[in-house]
OpenMM code with the backbone's topology and positions (N, CA, C; nanometers):
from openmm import Vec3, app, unit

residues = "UNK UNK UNK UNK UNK UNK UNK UNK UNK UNK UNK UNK UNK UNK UNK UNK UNK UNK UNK UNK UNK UNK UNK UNK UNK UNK UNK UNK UNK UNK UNK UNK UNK UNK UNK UNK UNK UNK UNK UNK UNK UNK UNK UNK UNK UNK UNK UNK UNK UNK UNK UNK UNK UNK UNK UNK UNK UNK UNK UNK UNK UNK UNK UNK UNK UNK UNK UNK UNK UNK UNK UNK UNK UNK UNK UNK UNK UNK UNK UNK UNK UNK UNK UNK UNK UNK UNK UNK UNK UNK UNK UNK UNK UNK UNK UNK UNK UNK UNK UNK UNK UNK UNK UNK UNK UNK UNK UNK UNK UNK UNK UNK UNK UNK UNK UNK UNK UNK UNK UNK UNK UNK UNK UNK UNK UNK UNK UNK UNK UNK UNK UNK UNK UNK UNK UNK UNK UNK UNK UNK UNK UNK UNK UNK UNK UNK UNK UNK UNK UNK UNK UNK UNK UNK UNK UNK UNK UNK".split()
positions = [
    Vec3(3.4392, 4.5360, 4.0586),
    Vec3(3.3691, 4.4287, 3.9919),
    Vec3(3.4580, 4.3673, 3.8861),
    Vec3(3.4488, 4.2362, 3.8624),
    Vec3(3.5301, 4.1382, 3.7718),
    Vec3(3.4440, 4.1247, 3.7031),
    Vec3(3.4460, 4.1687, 3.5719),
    Vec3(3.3860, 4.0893, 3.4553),
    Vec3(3.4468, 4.0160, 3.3567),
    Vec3(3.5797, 3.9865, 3.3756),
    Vec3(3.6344, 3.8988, 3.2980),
    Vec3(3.5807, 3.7571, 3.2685),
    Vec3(3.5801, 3.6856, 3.1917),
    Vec3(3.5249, 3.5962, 3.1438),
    Vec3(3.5877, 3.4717, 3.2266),
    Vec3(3.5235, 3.3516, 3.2798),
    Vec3(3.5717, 3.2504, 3.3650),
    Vec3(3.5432, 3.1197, 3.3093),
    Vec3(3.5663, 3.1197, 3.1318),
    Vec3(3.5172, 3.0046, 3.0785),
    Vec3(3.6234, 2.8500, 3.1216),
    Vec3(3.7428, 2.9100, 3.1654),
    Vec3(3.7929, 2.7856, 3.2153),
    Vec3(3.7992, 2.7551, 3.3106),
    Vec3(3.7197, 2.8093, 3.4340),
    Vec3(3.7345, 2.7360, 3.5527),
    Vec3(3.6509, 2.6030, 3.5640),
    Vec3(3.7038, 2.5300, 3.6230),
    Vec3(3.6251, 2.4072, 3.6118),
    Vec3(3.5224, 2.4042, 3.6695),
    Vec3(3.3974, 2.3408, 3.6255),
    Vec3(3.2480, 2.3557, 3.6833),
    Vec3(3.2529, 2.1510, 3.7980),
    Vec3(3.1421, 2.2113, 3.8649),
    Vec3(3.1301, 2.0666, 3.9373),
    Vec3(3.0654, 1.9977, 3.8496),
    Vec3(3.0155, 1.9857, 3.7827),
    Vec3(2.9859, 1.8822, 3.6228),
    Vec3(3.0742, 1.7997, 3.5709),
    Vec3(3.1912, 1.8389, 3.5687),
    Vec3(3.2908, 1.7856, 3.5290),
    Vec3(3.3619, 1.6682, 3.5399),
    Vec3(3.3437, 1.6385, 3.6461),
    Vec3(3.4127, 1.5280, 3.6903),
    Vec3(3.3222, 1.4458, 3.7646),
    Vec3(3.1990, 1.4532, 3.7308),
    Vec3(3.0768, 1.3307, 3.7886),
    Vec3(3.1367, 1.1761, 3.7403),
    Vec3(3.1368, 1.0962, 3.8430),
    Vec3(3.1427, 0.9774, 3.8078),
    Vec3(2.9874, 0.8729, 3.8482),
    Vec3(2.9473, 0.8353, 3.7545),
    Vec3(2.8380, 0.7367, 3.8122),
    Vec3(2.8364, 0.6443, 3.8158),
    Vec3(2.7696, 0.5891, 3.9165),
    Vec3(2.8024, 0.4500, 4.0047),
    Vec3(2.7763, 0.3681, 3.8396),
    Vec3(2.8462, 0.2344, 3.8461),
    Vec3(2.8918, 0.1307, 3.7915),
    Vec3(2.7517, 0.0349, 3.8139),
    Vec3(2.6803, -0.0186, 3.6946),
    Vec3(2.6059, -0.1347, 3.7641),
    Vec3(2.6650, -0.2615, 3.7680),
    Vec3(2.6405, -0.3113, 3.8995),
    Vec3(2.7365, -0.4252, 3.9371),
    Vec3(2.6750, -0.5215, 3.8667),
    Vec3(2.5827, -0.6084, 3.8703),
    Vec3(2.5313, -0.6652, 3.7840),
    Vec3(2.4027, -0.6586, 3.6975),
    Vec3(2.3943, -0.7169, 3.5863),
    Vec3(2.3462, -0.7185, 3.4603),
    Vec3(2.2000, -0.7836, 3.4758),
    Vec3(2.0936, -0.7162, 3.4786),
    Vec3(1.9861, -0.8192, 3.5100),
    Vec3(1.9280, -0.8006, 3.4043),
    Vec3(1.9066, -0.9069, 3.3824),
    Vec3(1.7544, -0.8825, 3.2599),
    Vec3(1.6658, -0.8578, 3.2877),
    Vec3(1.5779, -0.7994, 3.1844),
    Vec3(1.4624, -0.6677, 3.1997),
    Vec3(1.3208, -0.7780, 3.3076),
    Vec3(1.3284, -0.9414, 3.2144),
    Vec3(1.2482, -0.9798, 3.3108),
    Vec3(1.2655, -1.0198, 3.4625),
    Vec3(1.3599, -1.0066, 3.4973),
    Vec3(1.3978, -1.0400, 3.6110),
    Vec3(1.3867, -0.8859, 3.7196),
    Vec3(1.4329, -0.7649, 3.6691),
    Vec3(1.3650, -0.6671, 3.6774),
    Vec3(1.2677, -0.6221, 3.7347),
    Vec3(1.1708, -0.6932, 3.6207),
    Vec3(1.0461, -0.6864, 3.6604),
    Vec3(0.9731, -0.7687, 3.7636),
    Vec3(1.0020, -0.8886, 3.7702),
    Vec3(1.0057, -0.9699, 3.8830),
    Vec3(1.0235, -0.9041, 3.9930),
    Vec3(1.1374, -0.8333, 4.0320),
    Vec3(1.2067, -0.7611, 4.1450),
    Vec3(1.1232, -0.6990, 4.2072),
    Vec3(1.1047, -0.5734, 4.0873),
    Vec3(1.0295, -0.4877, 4.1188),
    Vec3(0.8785, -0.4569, 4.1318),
    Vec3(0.7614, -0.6385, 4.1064),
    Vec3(0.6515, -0.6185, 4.1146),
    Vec3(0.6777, -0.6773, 4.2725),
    Vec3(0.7960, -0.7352, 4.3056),
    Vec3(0.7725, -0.7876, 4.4029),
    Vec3(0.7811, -0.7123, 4.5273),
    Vec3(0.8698, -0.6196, 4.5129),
    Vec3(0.9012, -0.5219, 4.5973),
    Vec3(0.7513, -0.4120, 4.6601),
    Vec3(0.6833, -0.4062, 4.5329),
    Vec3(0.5876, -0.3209, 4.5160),
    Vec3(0.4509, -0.4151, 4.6009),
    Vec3(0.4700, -0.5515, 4.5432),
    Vec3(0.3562, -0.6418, 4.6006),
    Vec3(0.3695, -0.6759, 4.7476),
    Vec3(0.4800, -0.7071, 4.8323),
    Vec3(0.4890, -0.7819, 4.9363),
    Vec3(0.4103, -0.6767, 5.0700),
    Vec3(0.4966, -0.5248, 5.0136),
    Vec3(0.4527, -0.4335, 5.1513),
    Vec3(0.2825, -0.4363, 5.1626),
    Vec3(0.1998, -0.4358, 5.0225),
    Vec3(0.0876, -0.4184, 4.9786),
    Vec3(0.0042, -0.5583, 5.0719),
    Vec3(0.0835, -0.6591, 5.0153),
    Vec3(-0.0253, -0.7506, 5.0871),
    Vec3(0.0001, -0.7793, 5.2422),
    Vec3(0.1563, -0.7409, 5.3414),
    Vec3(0.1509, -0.7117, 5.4602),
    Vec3(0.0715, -0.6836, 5.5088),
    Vec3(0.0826, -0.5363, 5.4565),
    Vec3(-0.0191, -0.4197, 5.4947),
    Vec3(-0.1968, -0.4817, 5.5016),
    Vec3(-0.2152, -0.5133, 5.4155),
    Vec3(-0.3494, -0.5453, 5.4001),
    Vec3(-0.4108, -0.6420, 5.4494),
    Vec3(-0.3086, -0.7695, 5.4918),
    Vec3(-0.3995, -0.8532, 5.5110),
    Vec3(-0.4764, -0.9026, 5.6485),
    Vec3(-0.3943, -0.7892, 5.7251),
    Vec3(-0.4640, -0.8146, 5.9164),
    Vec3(-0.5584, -0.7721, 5.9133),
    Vec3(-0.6187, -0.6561, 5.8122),
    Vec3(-0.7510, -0.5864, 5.7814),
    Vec3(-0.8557, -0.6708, 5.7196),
    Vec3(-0.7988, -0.7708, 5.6478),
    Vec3(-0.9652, -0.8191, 5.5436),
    Vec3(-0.9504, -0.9649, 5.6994),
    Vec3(-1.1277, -1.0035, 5.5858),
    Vec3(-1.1650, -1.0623, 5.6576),
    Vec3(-1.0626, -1.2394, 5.6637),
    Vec3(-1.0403, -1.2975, 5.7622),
    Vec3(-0.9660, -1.3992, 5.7445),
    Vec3(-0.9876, -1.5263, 5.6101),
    Vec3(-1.0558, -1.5563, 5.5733),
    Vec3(-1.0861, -1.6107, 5.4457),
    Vec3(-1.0377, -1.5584, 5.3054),
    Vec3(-1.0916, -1.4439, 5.2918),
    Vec3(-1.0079, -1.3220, 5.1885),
    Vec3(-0.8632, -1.3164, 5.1936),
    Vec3(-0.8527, -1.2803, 5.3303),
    Vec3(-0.6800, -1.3066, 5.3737),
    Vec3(-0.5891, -1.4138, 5.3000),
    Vec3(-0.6713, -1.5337, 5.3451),
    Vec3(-0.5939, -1.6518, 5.2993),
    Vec3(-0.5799, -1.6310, 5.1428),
    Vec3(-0.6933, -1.6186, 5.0619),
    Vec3(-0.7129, -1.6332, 4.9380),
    Vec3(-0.5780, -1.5323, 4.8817),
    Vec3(-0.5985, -1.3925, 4.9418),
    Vec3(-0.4907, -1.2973, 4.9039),
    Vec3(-0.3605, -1.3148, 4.9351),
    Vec3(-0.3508, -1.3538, 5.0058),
    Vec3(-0.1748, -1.4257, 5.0318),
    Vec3(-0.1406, -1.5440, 4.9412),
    Vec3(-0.2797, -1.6202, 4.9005),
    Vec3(-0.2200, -1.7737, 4.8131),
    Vec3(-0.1803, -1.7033, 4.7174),
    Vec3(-0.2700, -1.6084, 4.6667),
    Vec3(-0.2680, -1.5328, 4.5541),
    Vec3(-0.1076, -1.4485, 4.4950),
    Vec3(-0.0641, -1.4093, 4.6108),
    Vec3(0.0493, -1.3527, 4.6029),
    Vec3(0.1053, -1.4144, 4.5841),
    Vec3(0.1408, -1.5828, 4.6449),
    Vec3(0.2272, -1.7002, 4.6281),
    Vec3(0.2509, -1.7284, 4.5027),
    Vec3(0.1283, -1.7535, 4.4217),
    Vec3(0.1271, -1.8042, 4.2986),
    Vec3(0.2150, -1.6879, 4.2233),
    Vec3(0.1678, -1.5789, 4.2480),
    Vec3(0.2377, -1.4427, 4.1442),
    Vec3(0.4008, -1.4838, 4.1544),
    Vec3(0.4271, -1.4699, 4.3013),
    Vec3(0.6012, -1.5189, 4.3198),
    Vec3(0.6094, -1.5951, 4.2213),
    Vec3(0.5759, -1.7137, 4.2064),
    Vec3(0.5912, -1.8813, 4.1395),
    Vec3(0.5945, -1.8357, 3.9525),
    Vec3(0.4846, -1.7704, 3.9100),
    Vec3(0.4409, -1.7273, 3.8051),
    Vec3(0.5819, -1.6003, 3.7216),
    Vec3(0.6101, -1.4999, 3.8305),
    Vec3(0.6964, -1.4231, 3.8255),
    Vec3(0.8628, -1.4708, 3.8086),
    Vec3(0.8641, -1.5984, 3.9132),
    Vec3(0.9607, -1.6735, 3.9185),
    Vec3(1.0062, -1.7503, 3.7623),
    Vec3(0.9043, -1.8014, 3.7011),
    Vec3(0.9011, -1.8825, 3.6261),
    Vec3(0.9155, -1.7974, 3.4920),
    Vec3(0.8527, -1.6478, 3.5040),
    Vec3(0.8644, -1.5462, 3.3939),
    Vec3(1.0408, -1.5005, 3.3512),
    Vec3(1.1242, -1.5002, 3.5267),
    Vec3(1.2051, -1.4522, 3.5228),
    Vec3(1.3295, -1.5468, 3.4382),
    Vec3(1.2858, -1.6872, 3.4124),
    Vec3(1.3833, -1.7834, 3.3957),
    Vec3(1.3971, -1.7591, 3.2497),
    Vec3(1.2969, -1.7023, 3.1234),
    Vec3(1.2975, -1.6696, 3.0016),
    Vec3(1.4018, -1.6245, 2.9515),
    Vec3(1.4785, -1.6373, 2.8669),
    Vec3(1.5384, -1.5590, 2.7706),
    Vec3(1.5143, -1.5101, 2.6583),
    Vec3(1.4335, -1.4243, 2.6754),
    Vec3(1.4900, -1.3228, 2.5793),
    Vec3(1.5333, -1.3087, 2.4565),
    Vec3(1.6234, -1.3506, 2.4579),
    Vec3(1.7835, -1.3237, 2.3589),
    Vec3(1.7516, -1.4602, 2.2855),
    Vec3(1.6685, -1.5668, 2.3252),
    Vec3(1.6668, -1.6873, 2.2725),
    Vec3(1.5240, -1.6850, 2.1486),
    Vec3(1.4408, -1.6166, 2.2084),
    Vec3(1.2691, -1.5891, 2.0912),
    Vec3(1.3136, -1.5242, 1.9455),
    Vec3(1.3106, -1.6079, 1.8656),
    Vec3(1.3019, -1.5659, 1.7213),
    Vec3(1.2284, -1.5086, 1.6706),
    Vec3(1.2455, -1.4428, 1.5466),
    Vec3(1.1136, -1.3676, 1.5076),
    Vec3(1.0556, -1.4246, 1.4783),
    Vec3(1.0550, -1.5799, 1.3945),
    Vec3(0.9522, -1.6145, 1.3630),
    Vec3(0.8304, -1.6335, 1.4713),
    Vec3(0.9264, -1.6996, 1.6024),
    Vec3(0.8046, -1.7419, 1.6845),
    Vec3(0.7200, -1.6247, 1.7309),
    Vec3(0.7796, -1.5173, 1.6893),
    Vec3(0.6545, -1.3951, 1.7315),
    Vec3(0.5981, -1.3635, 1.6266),
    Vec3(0.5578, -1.4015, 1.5055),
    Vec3(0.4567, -1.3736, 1.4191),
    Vec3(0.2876, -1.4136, 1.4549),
    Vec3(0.2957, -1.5155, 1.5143),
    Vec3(0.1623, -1.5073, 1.5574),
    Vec3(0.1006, -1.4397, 1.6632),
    Vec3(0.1982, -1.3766, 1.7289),
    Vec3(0.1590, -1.2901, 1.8117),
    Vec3(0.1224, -1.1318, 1.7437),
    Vec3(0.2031, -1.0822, 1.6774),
    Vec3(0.1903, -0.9523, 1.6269),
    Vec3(0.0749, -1.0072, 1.5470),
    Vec3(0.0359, -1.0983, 1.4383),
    Vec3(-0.0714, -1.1508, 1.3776),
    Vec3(-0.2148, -1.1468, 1.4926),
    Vec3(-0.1926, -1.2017, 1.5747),
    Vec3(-0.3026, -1.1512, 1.6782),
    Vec3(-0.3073, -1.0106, 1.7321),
    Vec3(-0.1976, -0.9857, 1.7493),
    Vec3(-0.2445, -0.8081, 1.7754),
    Vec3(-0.2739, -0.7633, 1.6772),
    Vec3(-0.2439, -0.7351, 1.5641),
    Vec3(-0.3324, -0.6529, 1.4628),
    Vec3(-0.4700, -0.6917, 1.4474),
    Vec3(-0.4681, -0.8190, 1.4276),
    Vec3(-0.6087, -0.8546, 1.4522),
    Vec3(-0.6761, -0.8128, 1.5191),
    Vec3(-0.6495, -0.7838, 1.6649),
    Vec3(-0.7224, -0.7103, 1.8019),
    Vec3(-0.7416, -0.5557, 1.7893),
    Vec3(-0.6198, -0.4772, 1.7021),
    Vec3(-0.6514, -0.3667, 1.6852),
    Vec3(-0.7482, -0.3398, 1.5633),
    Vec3(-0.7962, -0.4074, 1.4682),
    Vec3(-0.8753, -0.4345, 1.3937),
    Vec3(-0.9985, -0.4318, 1.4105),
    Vec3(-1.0088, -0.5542, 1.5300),
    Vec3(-1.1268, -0.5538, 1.6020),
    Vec3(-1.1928, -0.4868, 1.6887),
    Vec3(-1.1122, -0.4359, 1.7923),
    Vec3(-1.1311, -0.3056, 1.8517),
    Vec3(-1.1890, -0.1993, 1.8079),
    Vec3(-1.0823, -0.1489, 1.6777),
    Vec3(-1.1464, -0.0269, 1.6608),
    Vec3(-1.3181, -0.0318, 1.5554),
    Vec3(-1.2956, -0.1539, 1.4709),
    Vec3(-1.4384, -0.2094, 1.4211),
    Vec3(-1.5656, -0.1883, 1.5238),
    Vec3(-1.5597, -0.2705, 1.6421),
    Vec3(-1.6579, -0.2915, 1.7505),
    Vec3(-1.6725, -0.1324, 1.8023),
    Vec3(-1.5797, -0.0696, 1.8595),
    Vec3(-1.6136, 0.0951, 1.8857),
    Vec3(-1.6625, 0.1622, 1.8047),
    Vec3(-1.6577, 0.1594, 1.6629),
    Vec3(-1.7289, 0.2571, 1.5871),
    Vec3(-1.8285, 0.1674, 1.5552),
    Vec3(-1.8874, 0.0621, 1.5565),
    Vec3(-2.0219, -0.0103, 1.5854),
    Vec3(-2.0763, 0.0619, 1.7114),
    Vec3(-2.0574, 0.0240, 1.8578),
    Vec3(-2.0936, 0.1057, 1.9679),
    Vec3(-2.1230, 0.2395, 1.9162),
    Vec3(-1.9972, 0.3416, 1.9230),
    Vec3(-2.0412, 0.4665, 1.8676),
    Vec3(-2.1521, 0.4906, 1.7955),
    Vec3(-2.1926, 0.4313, 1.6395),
    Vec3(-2.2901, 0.4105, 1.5651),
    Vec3(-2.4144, 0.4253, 1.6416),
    Vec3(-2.4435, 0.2948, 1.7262),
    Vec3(-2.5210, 0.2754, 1.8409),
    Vec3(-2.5655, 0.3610, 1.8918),
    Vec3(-2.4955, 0.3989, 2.0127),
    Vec3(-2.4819, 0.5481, 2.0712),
    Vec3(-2.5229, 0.6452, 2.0228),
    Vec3(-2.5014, 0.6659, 1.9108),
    Vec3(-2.5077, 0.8019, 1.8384),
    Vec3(-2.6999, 0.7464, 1.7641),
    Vec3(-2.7091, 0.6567, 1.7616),
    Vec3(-2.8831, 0.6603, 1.6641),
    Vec3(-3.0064, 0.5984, 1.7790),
    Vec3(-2.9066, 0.5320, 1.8921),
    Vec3(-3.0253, 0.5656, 2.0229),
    Vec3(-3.0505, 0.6685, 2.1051),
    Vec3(-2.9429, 0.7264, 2.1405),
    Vec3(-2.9693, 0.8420, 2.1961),
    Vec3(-2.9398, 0.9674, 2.1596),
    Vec3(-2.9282, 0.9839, 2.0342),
    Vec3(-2.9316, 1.0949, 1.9363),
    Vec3(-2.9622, 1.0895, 1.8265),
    Vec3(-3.0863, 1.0237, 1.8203),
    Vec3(-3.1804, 1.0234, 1.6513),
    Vec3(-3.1403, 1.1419, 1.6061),
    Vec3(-3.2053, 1.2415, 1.6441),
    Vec3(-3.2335, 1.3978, 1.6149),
    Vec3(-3.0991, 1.4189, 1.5014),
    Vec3(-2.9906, 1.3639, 1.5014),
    Vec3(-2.8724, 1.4459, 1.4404),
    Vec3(-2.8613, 1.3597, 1.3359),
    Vec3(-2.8383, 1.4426, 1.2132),
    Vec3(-2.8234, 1.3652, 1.1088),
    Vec3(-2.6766, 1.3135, 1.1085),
    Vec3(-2.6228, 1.2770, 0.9691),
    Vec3(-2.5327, 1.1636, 1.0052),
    Vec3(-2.3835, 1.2907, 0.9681),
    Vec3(-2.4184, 1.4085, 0.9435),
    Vec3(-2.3237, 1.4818, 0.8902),
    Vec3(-2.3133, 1.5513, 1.0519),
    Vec3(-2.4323, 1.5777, 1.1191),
    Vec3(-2.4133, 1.6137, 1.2662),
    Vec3(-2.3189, 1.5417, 1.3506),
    Vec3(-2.3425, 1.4349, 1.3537),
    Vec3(-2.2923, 1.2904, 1.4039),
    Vec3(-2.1418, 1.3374, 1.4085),
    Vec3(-2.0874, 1.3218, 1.3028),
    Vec3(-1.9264, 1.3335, 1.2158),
    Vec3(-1.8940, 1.4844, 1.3230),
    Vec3(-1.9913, 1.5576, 1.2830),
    Vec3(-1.9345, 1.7079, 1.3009),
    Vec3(-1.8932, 1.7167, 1.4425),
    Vec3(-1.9973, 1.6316, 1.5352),
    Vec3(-2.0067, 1.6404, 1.6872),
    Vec3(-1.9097, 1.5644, 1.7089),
    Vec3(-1.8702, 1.3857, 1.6921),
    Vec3(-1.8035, 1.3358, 1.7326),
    Vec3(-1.7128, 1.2696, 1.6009),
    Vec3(-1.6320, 1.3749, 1.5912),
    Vec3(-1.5502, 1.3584, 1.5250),
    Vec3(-1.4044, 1.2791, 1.5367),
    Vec3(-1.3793, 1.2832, 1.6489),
    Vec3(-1.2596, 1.2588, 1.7113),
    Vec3(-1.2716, 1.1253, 1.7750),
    Vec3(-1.3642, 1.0656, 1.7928),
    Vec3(-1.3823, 0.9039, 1.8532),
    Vec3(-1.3964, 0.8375, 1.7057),
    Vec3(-1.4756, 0.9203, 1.6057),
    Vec3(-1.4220, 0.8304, 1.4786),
    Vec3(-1.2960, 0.8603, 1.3857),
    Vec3(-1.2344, 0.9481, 1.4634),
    Vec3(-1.0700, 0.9144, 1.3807),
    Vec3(-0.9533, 0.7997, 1.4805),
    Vec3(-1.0113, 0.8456, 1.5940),
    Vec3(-0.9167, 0.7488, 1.7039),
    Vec3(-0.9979, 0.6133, 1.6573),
    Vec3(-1.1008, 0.5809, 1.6308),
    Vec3(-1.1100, 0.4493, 1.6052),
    Vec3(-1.0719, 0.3785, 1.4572),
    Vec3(-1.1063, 0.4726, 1.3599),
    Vec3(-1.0401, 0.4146, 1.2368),
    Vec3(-0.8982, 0.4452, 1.2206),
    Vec3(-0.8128, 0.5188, 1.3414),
    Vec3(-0.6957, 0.5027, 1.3399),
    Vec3(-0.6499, 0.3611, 1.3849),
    Vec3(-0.7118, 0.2898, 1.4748),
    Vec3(-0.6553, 0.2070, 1.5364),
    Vec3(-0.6754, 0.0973, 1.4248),
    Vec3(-0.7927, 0.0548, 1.3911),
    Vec3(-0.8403, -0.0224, 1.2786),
    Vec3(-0.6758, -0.0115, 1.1561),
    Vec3(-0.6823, 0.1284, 1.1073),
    Vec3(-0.5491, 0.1106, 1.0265),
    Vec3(-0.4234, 0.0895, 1.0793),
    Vec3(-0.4125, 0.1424, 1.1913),
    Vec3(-0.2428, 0.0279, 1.2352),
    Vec3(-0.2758, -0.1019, 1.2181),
    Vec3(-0.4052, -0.1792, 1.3089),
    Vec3(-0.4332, -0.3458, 1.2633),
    Vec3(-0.3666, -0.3362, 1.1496),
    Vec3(-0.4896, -0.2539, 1.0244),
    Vec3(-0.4246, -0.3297, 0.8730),
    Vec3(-0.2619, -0.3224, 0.9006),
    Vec3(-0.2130, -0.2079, 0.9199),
    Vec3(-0.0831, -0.2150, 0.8559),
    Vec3(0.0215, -0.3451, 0.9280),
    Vec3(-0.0175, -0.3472, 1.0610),
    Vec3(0.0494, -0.4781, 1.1289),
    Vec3(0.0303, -0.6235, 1.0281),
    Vec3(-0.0900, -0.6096, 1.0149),
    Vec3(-0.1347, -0.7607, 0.9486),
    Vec3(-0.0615, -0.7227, 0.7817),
    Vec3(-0.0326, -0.5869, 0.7244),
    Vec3(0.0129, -0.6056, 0.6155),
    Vec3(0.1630, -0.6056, 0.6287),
    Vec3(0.1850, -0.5913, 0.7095),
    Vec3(0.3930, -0.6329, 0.7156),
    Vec3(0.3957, -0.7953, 0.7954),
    Vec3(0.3251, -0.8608, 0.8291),
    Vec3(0.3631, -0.9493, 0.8724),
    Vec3(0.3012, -1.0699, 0.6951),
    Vec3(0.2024, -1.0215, 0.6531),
    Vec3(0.1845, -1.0498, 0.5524),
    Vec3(0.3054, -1.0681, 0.4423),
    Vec3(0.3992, -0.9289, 0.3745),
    Vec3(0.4733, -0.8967, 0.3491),
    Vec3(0.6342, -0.9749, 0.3546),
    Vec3(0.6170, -1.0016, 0.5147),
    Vec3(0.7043, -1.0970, 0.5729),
    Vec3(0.7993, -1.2064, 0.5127),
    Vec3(0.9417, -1.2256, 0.4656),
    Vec3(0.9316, -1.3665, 0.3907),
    Vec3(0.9588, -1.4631, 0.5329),
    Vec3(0.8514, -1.5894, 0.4568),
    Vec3(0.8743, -1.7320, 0.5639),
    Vec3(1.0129, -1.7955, 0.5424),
    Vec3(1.0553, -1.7885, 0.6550),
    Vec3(1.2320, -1.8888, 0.5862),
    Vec3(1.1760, -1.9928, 0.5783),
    Vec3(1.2997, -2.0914, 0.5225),
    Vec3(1.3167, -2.1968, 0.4200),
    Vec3(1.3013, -2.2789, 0.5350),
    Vec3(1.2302, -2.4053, 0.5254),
    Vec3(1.2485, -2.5121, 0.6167),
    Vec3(1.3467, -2.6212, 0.5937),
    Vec3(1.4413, -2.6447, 0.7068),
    Vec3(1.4953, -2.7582, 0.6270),
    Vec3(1.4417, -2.8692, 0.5661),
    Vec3(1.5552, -2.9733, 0.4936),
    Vec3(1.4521, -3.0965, 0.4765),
    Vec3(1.5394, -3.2089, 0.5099),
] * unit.nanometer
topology = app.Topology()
chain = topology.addChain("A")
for resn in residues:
    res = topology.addResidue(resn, chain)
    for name in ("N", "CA", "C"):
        topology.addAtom(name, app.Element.getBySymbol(name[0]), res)
């Protein structure tokens, strides 16, 4: 038996080379690719089965996605400023705001129609965890809406 130590023989690890990507696609184009790849076999497949009317509708349907996908893929990217995305993150916090507001309304609901019986410390004790996931979400809103708040507006020219 050899028990000498074989820390320098070379392992097949070593010398992996991995393939090169030939070209550079952008992420939306990507995605394009790859809903399309995913969509075309789908609606093949499907459409000798529905009824011919449906058919049609589901194939226009796919058309438009190409066209829509097509038109997604032409974006850059590299060109959207931050400013022009402030009203977007401004609407998402807003939505997570609202969201989690309206669920712990529901919950509320929920919890005093079909469980009078429990007082409001029961309530907490039982469903505890739908009211932290919802006033969690509520506080990311705030905090989104308080950094975009925070935000400085650049200077406009004049």
């Amino acid at each position: 038996m050899d028990f000498e130590s074989k820390a320098n023989a070379p392992t097949s690890t070593d010398n992996i080379e991995f393939a090169q990507q030939t070209t550079n696609r952008k992420p939306l184009q990507l995605l394009r690719d790859t809903e399309a790849l995913l969509r075309r076999p789908t609606v093949a497949t499907l459409s000798p089965i529905l009824p011919p009317k449906l058919s049609n509708k589901f194939q226009a349907t796919s058309s438009l996605a190409d066209d829509y996908f097509n038109e997604l893929a032409e974006i850059d990217l590299d060109t959207i400023s931050d400013f022009e995305l402030r009203p977007v993150r401004i609407r998402v916090g807003l939505s997570f705001v609202g969201f989690g507001a309206l669920m712990i309304l529901v919950l509320l609901l929920y919890l005093n129609t079909l469980h009078p019986e429990l007082s409001t410390g029961e309530q907490i004790l039982q469903y505890w965890y739908q009211y932290v996931w919802f006033v969690s979400l509520g506080v990311a809103g705030m905090f989104m809406l308080g950094r975009e708040a925070m935000r400085p507006m650049p200077k406009r020219r004049k």
